[in-house]
C-alpha positions as CSV (number, residue, x, y, z in Angstrom):
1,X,0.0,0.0,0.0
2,X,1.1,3.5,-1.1
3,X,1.8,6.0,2.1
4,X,-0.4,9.4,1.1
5,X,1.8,12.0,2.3
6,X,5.0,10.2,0.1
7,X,2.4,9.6,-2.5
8,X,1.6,13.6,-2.6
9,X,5.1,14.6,-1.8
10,X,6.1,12.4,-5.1
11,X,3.0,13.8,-7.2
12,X,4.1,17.4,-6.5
13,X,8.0,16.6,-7.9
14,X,6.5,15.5,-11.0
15,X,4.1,18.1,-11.3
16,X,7.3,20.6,-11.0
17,X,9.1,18.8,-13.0
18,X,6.7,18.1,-16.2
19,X,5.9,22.2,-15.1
20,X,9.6,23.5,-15.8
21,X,10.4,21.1,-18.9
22,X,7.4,23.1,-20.4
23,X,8.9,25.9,-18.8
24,X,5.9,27.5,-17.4
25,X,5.1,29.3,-14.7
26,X,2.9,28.5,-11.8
27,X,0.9,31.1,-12.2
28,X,0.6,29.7,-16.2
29,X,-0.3,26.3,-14.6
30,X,-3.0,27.7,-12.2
31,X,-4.7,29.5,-14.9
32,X,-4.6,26.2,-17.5
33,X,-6.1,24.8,-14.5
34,X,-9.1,27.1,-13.7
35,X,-7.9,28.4,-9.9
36,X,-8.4,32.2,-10.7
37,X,-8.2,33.1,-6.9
38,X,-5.5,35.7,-5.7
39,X,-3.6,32.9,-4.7
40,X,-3.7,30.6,-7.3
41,X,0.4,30.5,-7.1
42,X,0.7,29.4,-3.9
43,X,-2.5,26.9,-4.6
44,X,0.2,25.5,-7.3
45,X,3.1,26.0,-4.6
46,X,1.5,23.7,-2.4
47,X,0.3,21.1,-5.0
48,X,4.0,21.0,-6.0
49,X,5.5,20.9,-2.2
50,X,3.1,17.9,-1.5
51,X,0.8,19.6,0.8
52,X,-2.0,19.3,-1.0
53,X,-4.5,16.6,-1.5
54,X,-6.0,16.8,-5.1
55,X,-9.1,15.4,-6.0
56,X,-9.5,13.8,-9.3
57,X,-10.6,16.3,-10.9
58,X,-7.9,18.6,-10.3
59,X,-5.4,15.8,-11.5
60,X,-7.4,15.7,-15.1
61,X,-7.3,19.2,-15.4
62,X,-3.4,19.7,-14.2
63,X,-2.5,16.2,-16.4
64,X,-4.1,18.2,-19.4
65,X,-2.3,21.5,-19.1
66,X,0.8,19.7,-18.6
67,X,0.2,17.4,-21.8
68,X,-0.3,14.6,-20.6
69,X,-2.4,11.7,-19.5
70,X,-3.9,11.4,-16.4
71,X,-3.2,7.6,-16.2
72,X,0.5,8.7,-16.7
73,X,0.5,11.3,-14.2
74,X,-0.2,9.0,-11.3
75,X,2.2,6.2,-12.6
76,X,4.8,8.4,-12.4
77,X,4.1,9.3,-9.4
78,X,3.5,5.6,-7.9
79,X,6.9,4.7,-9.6
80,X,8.7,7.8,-8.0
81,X,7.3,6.7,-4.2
82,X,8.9,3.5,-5.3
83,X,12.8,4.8,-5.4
């Protein structure tokens, strides 16, 4: 069984890292996403810093503004908690 918090710390990293090879911004990323609050930077902040626990619909929508699938999103994540 997969621990949450190293499962969310891990989904975060990739998130960053799939972010910065596309070299946007978090601020890009929250608007792809649809957080339009005031915060939306530190909304992506804490995504990426594993402090936040996304539902699935979040995923779908950060997975598609990053270009990629959502299915792949999470593997790399699992595989990532795995190392």
């Amino acid at each position: 069984m997969i621990d949450k918090e190293k499962f969310q710390i891990a989904l975060g990293s990739v998130i960053r890292n799939l972010r910065e090879e596309l070299n946007m911004t978090q601020d890009e990323l929250a608007g792809k996403c649809g957080y339009t609050s005031e915060n939306k930077r530190s909304t992506i902040n804490k995504i990426e810093s594993g402090k936040s626990d996304l539902p699935a619909t979040k995923i779908v929508a950060i997975a598609k503004a990053l270009n990629i699938n959502p299915a792949e999103l999470l593997s790399m994540a699992e595989r990532k908690t795995e190392q």
